[in-house]
C-alpha positions in Angstrom: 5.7 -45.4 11.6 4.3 -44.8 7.8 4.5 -41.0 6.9 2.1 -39.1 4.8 3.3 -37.0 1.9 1.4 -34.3 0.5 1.9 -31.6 -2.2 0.7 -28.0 -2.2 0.5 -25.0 -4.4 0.5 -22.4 -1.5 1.3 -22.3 2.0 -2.8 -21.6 3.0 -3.1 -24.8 0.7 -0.3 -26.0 3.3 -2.2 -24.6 6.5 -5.7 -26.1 5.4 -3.8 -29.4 5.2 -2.6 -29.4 8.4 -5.5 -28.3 10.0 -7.0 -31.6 8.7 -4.5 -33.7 10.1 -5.0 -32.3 13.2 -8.6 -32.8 13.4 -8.2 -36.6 12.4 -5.2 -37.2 15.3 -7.3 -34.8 18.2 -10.5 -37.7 17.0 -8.2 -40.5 17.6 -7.0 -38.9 20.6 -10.2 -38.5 22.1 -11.5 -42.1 21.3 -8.4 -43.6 22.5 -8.6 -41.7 25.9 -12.3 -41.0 26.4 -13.5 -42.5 29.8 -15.5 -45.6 28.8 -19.3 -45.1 27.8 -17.9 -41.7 26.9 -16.1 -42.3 23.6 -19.5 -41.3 21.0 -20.7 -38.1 23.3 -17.1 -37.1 23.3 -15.8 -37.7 19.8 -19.4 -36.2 18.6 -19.2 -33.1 20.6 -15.7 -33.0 19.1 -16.8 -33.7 15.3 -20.0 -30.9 15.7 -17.6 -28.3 17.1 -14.2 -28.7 15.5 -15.3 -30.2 12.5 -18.4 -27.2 11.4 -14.8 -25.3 12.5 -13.1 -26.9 10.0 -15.5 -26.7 7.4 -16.1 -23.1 7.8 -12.5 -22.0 7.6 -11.8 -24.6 4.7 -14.5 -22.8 2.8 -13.6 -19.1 3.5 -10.0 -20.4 2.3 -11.2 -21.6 -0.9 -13.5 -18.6 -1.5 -10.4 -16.4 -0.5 -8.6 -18.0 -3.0 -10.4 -18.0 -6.1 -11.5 -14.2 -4.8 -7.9 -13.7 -5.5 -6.8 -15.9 -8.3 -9.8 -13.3 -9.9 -7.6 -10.1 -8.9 -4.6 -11.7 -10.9 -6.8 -12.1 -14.3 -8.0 -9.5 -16.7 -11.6 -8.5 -15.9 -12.1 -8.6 -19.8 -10.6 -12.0 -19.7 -13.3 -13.2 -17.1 -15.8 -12.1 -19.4 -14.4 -14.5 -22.2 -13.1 -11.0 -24.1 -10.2 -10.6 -25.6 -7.4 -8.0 -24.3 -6.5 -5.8 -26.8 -3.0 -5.8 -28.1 
């Protein structure tokens, strides 16, 4: 079986990751098992609940992270200033 490498800076860069390869296995899941005629209503109601899930908590992570990638620089930095030395 082929196997997926990927590289991370941080381990909620490593956690959003895997998230996403769990949402794209639990899709194939469900269309490979879904009773027939059931396969769209089931991997839809899947996509509108886990995936908005998914899409929410990617984008609190990435707001979380540049909220503290901020914290780590100089406010007078941020402002284009230079710090005083």
């Amino acid at each position: 079986m082929p196997t997926l490498t990927i590289e991370y800076a941080t381990e909620a860069e490593r956690l959003r990751y895997e998230s996403a390869v769990a949402y794209v296995q639990e899709m194939a899941r469900l269309g490979a098992t879904a009773a027939p005629g059931t396969v769209i209503d089931a991997c839809e109601t899947f996509a509108l609940d886990a995936g908005r899930k998914l899409l929410r908590e990617n984008l609190q992570a990435t707001v979380q992270a540049r909220a503290d990638a901020e914290k780590k620089v100089p406010a007078t930095a941020r402002r284009g200033g230079t710090l005083a030395g």
